[in-house]
C-alpha positions in Angstrom: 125.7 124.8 141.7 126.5 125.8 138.0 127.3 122.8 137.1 123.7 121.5 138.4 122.0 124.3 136.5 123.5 123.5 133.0 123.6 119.9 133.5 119.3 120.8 134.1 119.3 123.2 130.9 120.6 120.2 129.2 118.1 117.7 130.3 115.5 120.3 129.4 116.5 120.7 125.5 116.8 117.2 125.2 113.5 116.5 126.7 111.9 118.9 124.2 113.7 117.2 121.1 112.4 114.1 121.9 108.6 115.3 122.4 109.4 116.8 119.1 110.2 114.6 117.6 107.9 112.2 118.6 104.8 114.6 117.8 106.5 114.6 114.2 106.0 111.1 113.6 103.1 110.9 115.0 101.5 113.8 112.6 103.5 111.7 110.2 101.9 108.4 110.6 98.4 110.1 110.4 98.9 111.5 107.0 99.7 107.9 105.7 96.8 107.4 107.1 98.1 104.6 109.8 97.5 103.7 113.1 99.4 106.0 115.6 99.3 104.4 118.8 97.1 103.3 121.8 94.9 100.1 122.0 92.8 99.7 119.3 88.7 99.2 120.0 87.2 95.9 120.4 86.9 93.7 117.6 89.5 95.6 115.9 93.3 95.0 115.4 96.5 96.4 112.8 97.7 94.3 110.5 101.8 94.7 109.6 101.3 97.7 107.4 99.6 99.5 110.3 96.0 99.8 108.8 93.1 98.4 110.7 91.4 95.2 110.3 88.3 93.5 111.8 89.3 90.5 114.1 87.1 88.0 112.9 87.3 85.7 116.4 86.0 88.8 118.4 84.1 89.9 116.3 82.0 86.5 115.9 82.2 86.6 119.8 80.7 90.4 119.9 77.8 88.9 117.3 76.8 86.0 119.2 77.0 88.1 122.8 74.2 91.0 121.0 72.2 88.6 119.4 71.7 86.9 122.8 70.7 89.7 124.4 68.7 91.3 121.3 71.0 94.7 121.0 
């Protein structure tokens, strides 16, 4: 039953250096001022140096879809 108990203790620290870590780099990549994660909106995408860009296929989709229906 010890052994359970530490071997739980142990999954529990390491748990909480990986969220720490993670949280780190994610504070991190928003001070560069670079995507941190998720899906980015619609007409959108990140180019290789993890800034955003306007997707010009979607975005000439979006244009034509409001000017059909006047938005």
């Amino acid at each position: 039953m010890l052994f359970l108990q530490m071997l739980g203790s142990f999954a529990e620290f390491e748990r909480a250096i990986i969220n720490e870590r993670t949280r780190n780099g994610r504070i991190a990549r928003l001070n560069e001022n670079k995507f941190v994660g998720g899906k980015p909106a619609l007409g959108y995408k990140v180019n290789k140096y993890g800034k955003f860009e306007i997707d010009s296929i979607v975005s000439k989709y979006m244009w034509n879809k409001a000017n059909k229906y006047n938005l």
